[in-house]
TIGURO-147682 format. One record per atom (N, C-alpha, C, CB): x, z, y. Coordinates in pm, whole numbers, plus 50000, padded with zeros to 5 digits. Atoms other than C-alpha are relative to their C-alpha. Glycine has a CB too. Layout:
# residues N
XZY...
***
This chain:
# residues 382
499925014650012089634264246055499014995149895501434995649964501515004750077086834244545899500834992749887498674987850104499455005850135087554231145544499304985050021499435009649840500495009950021087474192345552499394998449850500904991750039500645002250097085364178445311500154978549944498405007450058500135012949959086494142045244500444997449849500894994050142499365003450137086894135744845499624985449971499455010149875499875014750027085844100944851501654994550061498584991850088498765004149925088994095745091501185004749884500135008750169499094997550095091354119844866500134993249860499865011849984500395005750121090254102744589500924983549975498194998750011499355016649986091324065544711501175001850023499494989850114498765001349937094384075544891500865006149917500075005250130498854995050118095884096544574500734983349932498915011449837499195015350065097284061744403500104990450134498844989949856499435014649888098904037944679500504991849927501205001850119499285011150054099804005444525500514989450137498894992049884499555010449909102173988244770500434987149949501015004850072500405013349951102393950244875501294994449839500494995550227499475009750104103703923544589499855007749835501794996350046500784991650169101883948544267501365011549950499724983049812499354987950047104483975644296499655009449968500585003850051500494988650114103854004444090499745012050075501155003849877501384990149919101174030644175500715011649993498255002049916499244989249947102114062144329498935014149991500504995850165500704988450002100684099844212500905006250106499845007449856499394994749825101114120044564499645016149907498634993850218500114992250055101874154144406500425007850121500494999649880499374990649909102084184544648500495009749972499425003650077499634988150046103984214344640499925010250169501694997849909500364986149860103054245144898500265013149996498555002850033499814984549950104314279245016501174999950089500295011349875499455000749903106514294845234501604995650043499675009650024498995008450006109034270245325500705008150152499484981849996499354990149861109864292145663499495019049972498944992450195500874987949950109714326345783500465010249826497724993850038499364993150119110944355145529499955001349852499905009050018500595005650140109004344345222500854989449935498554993450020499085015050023111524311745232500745000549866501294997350126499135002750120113484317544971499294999549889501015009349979501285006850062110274319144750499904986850004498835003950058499915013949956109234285644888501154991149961499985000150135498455007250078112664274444796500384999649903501065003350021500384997150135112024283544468499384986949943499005012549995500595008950032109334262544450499854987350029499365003050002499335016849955110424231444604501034998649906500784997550173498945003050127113564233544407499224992849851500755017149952500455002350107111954234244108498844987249963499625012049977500815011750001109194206744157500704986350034498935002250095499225008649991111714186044270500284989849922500745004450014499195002250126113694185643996499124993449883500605014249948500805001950134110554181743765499754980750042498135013449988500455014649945109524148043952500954990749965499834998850155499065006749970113104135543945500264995549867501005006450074499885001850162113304140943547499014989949951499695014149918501055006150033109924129443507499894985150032499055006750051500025015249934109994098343745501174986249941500405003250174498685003750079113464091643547499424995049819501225017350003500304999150126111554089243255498514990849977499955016149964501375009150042108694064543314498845004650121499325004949813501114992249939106564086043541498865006149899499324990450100500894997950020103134099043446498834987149942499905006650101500715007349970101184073643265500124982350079499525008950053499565017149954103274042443409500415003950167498274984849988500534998649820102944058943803500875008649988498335004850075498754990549969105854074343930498955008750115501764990550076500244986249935105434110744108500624993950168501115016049905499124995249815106024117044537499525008250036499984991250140500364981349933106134149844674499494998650154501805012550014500644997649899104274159544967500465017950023498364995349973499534979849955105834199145114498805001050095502015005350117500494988649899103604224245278500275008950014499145003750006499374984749960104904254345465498645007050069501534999350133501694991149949101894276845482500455014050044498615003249844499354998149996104594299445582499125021249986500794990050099500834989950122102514330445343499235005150094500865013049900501594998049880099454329045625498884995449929499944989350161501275004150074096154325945441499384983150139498545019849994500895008649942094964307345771500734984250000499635006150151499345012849986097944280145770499934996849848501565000250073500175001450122097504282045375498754985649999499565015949935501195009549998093934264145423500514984650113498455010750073499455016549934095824238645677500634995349961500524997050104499025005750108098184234945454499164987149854500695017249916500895007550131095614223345180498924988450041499015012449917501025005549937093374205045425501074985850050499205011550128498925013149997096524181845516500054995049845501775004950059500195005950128097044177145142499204988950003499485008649909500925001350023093784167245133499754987150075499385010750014499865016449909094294139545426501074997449950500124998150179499005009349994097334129245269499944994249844501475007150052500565008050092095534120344972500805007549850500354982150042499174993350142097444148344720498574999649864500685022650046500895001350083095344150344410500655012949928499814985349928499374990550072097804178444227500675008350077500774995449910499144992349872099054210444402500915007849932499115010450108498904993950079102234231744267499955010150086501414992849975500154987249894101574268544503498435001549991500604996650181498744994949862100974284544664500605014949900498915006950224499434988350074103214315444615499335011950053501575001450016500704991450013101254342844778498774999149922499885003050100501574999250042097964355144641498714999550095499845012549936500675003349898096314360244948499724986250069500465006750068500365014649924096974325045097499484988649848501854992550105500985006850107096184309944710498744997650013499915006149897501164996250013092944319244727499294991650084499845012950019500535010249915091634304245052500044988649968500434999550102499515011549995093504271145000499604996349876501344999050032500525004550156092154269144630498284994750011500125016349875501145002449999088734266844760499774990550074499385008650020499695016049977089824234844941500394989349902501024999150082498875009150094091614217944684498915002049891501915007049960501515000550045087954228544457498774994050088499625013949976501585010549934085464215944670500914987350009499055005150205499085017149974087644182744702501034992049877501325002950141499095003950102088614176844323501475000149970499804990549993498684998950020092114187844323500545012149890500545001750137499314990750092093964203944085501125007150041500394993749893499124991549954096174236844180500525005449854499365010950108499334989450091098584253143936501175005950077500534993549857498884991849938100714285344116500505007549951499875005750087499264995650117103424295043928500425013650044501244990449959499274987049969103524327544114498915007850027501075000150119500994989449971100214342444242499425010549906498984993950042500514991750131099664371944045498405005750004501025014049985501054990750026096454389244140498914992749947499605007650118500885006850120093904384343894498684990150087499175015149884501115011649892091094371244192500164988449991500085000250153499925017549932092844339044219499314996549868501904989950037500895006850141091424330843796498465008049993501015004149821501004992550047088534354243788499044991650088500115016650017501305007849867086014328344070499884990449917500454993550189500335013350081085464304443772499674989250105498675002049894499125011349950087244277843957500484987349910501205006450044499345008350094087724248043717501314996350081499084987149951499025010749972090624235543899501185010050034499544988650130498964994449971092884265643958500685006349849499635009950114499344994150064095734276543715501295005150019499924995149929498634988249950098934298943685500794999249900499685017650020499235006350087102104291243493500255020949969501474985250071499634988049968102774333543579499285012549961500084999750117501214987250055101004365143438499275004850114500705015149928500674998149920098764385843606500585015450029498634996649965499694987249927098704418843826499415014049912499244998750158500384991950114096714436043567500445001949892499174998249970498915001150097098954429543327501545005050024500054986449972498964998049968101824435943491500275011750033500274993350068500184984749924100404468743674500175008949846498055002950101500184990750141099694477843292501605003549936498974989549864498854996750026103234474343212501135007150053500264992749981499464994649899104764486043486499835019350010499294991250117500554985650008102774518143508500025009049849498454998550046499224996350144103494522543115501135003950015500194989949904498604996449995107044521143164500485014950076500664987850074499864990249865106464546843467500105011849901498545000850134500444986950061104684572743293500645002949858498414999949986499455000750079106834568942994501555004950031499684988849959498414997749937110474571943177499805010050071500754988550093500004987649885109264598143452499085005849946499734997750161500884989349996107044619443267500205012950023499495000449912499904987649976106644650243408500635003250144500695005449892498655003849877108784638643723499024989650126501774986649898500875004649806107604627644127500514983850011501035012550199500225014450003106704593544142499654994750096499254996149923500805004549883105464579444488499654982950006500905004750133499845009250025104424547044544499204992050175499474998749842500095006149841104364522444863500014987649942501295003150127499815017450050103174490844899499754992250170498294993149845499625002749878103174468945178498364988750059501814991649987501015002349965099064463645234499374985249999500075005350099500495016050039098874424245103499214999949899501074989849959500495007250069096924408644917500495009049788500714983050069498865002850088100034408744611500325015049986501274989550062499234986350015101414444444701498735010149988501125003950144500754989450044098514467844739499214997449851499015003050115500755004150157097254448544437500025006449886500434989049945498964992750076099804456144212500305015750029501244992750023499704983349970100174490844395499395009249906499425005050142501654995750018096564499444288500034998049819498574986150105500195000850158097124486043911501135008749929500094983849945499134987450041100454507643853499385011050023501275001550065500874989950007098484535543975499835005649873498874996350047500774997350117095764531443742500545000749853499094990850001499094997150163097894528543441500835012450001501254987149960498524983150026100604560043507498435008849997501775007450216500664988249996097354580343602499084997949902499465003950127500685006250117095894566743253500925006649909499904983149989498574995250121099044581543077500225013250041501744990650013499534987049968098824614343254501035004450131500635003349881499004999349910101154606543536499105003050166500964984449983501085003849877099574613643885501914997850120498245020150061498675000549909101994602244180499995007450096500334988350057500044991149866102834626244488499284992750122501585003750050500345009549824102104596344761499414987849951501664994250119500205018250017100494561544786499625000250145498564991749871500015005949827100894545945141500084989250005501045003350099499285012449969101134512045310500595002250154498944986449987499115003249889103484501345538499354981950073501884999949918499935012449930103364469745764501094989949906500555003350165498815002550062105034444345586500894990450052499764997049884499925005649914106074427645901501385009350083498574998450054499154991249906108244459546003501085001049967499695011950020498065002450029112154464446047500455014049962501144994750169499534990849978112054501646094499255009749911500065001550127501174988550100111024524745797500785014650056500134997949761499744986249982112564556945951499205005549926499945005150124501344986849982108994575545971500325002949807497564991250067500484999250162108504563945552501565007249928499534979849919499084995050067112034574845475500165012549957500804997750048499904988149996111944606445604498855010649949500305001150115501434996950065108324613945460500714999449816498454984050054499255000550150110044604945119501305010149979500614983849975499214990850010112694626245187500025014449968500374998850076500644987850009110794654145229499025005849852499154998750122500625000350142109084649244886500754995249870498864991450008499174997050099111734642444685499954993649890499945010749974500405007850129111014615944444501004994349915499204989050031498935004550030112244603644170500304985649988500245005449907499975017449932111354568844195498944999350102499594986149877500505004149888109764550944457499254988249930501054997150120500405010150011107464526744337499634987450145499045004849923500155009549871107284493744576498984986149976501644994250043501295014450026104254466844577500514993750141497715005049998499755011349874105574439344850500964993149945500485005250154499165007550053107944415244849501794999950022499424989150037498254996950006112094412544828500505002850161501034983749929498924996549859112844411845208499105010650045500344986150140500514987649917110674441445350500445008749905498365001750041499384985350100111994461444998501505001150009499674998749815498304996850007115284454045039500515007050147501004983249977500284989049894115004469245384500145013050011499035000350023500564988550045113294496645245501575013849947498834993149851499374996350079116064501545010501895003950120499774987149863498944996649941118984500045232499765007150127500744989550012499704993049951117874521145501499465017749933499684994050118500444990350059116484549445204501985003249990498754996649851498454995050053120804547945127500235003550130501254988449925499784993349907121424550145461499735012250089499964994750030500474982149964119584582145549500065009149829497745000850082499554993050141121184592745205498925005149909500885012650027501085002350109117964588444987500444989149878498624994150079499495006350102119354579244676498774996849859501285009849963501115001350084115904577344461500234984949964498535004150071500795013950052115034546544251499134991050039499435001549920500765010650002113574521044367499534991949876500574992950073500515007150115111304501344124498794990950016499695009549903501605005249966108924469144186499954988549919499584995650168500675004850147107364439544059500514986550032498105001349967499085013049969108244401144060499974996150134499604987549920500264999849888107554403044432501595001450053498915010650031498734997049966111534409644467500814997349958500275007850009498815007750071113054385944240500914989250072499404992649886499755014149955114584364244453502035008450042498494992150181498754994949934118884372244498500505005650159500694990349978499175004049875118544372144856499615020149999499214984250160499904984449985117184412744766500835008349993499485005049942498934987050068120194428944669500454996150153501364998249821499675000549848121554409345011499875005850093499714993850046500024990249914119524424645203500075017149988499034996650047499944984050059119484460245026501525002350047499745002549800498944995049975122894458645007500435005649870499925008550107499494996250156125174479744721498985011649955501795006649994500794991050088122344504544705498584990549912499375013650116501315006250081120264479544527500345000849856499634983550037499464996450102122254485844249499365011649873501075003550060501344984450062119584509243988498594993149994499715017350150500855003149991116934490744084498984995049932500224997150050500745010450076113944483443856499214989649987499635002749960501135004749939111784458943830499494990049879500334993050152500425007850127109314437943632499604985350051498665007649918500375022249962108974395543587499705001249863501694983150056499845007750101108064375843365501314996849921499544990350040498915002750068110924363743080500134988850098499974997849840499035007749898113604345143249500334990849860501555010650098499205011450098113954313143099500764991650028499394992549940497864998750014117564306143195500525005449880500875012450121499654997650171117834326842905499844994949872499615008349963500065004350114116494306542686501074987549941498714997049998499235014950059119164280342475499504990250030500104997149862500795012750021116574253442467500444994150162498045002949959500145007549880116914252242888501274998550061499075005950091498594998949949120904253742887500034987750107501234998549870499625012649979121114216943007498784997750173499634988849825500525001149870118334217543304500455010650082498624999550000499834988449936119614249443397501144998150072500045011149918498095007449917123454230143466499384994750097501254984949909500415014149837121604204943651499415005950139498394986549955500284994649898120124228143890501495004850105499095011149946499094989649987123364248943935501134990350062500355008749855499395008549942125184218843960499704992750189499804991449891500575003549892123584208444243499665014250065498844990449972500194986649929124124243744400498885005950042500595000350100501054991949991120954257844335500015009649924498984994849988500384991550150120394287844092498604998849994500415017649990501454999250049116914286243924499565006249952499574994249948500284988250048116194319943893498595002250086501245010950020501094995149964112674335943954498884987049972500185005750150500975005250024109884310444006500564986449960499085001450102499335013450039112204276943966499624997349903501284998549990500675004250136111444271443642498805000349966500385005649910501714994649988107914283243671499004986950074499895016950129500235008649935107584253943920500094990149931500545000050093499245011650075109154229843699499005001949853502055003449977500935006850175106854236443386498354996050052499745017949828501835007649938103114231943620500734986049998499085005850217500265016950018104434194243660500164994749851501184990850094500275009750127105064190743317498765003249924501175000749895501354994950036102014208143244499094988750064499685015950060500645012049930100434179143462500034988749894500834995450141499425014850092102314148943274499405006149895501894995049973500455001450098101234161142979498095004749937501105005949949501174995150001097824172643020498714986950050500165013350100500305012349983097474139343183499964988749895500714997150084499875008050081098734118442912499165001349885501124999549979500964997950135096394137542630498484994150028499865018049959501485007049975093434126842864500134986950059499045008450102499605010649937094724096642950499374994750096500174992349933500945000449865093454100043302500975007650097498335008649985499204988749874094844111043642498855002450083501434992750114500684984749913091584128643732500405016349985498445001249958500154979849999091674164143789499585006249891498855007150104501114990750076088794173043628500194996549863498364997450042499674999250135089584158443285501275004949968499854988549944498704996650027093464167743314499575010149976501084999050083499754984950013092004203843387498965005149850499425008850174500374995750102089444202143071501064998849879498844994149984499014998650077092544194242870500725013850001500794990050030499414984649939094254223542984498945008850019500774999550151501064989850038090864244442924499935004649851498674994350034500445006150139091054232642559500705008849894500474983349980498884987750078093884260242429500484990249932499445014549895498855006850037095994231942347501244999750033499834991550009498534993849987099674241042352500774988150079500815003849836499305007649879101754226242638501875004749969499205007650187498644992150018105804224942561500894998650131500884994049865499764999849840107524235242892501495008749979498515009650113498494992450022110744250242958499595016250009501334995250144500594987350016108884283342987499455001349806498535000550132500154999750163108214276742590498964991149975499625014749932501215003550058104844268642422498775006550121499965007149829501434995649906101654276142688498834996149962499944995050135501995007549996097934273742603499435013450105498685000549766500884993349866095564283242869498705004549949499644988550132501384996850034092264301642843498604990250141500045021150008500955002149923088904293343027500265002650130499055005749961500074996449845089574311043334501384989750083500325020550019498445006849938093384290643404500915013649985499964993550202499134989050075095404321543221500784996549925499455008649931499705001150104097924318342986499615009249931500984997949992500424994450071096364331242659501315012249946499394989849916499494988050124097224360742474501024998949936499215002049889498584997350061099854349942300501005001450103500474988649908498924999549887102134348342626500444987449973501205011649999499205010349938104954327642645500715001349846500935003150167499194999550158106164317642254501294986650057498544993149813498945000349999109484308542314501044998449845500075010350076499635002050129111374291041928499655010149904501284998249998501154991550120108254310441761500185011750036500254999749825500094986950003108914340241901499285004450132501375005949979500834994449847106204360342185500845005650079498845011449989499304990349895107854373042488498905001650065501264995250093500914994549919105644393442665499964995650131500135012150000500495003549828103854381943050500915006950064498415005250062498934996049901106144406843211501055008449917499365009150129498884994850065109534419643108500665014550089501104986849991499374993349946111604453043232501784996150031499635010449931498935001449929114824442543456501015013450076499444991550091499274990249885117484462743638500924991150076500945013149933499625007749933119224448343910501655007749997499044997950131498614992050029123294459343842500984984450054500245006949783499205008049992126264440043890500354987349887500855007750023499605009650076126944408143682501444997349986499404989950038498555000250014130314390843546500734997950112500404990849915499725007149855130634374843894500265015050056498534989250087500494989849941130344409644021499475001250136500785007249988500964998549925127214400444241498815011649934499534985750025501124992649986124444422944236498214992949963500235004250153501285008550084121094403544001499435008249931500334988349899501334995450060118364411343812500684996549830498314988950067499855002450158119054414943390499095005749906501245004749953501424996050084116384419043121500705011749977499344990649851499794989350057116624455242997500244999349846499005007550034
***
């Protein structure tokens, strides 16, 4: 599909001022997969942008101009990703909140750049999407190199000396991350027995079970995302493969233990700090919950790019892009329910991470997924 090119149009049609001088309208979009097994992702990030608009719009808007959402279900297809961004683009968005893969980021970022728009995706990890010196793309979320580094630390640190395999499920996101745990365990001395991909489209891992069976591991490393691992995971119990599973924020979402089942129970895995945990977000965290959502995984992640907007907007007192995004180039500290954020050149959060009431929490954290007070089956910092 051909990338429209129409930024005089996006340009006019971002602010609608309707009839008798009613108050001007920023058309903010939010995109990923709103269908199709990724959804509960997508649901993540709608939730959470929602909510930010509703606070925000409650509060004056942006600048005097109340927020309206625009959804795209790019339903985690690079090619509906770019139609996804190319509608934006006719519907006059100016700010994008996604996408959640890395693979469909990427394309759809180079729409939303050639056409002055500003993207921040509070989930794409692999480092490609910041490394194309892109002024207009940023990431509320660490990276895959960072994460692989920690990940593969932890590995070669907990299993030294011990059969490690590792499967990923040939995306973008998973062999990414596959490829950067690797390089870090076999940096520490660790080499793994296996590295394979799977389809990550498929229902039936017999063949991979029984290949794992036969090798005997003691964890299983997994690069893909929560519903093809939780799969994974409940038919490894069911052909009585009791190994460890262990992957990366690609499987944070509750609906994994669902589908796993009670052998998800052990399970490691690494995210970013969960800020639900933090005191400061007790009170947005009711309001979600109240409204029968939980806002675990990217929810909140979603919810600090718009305030990262509003306020990046208000320092340049402008609702272009391009000066919102030199503000947010500037390593000026942004306060978000994710903590304190300054960004580097590329659209990174800097080095310090995520300072949280003065204190650093590291880009990615170690989780196990066990039973809670409820006694459901979740994800808890280590």
């Amino acid at each position: 599909m051909k990338k429209l090119l129409w930024p005089a149009l996006a340009i006019a049609a971002a602010v609608v001022v309707g009839a008798g001088g009613a108050s001007a309208q920023i058309k903010l979009g939010v995109a990923g997969p709103m269908t199709g097994g990724s959804a509960a992702f997508g649901a993540q990030l709608k939730q959470g942008v929602e909510q930010a608009v509703e606070d925000i719009n409650a509060a004056g808007g942006i600048l005097g101009q109340k927020l309206t959402i625009s959804i795209g279900d790019d339903r985690a297809d690079p090619k509906e990703g770019v139609s996804v961004a190319n509608k934006m683009l006719g519907d006059g968005v100016k700010f994008i909140v996604g996408h959640f893969n890395s693979g469909v980021t990427m394309p759809a970022s180079d729409v939303y750049q050639e056409n002055g728009m500003l993207m921040i995706t509070p989930s794409a990890t692999n480092p490609k999407v910041t490394e194309r010196n892109l002024w207009n793309v940023f990431r509320t979320c660490g990276r895959d190199d960072q994460q692989g580094g920690i990940a593969g630390g932890i590995i070669a640190e907990r299993y030294k000396g011990k059969r490690v395999a590792i499967v990923h499920d040939k995306t973008t996101y998973g062999q990414g991350l596959a490829d950067e745990v690797r390089k870090a365990m076999n940096a520490k001395g660790l080499k793994e027995i296996s590295y394979e991909g799977v389809n990550k489209d498929d229902k039936d891992f017999t063949a991979l079970v029984s290949k794992l069976k036969s090798q005997s591991p003691e964890l299983v490393f997994w690069g893909g995302l929560h519903d093809t691992g939780g799969i994974i995971v409940r038919q490894m119990r069911d052909q009585g493969l009791k190994t460890t599973l262990m992957g990366g924020d690609g499987i944070t979402d509750d609906e994994f233990a669902a589908i796993a089942g009670p052998g998800a129970e052990g399970t490691l895995m690494t995210f970013p700090p969960d800020p639900r945990t933090n005191p400061a977000n007790k009170d947005i965290v009711a309001v979600f919950r109240k409204k029968g959502f939980e806002p675990h995984a990217y929810t909140l992640y979603s919810y600090a790019a718009v305030q990262l907007i509003k306020q990046a907007a208000e320092q340049a007192q402008s609702l272009d892009p391009k000066k919102i995004a030199e503000v947010m180039h500037s390593g000026k500290p942004f306060k978000t329910v994710l903590g304190d954020l300054t960004y580097d050149k590329k659209g990174d959060v800097t080095n310090d991470g995520y300072m949280v009431a003065g204190k650093k929490k590291d880009r990615f954290v170690l989780y196990v997924w066990k039973k809670g007070p409820d006694g459901k089956i979740s994800y808890f910092e280590e």
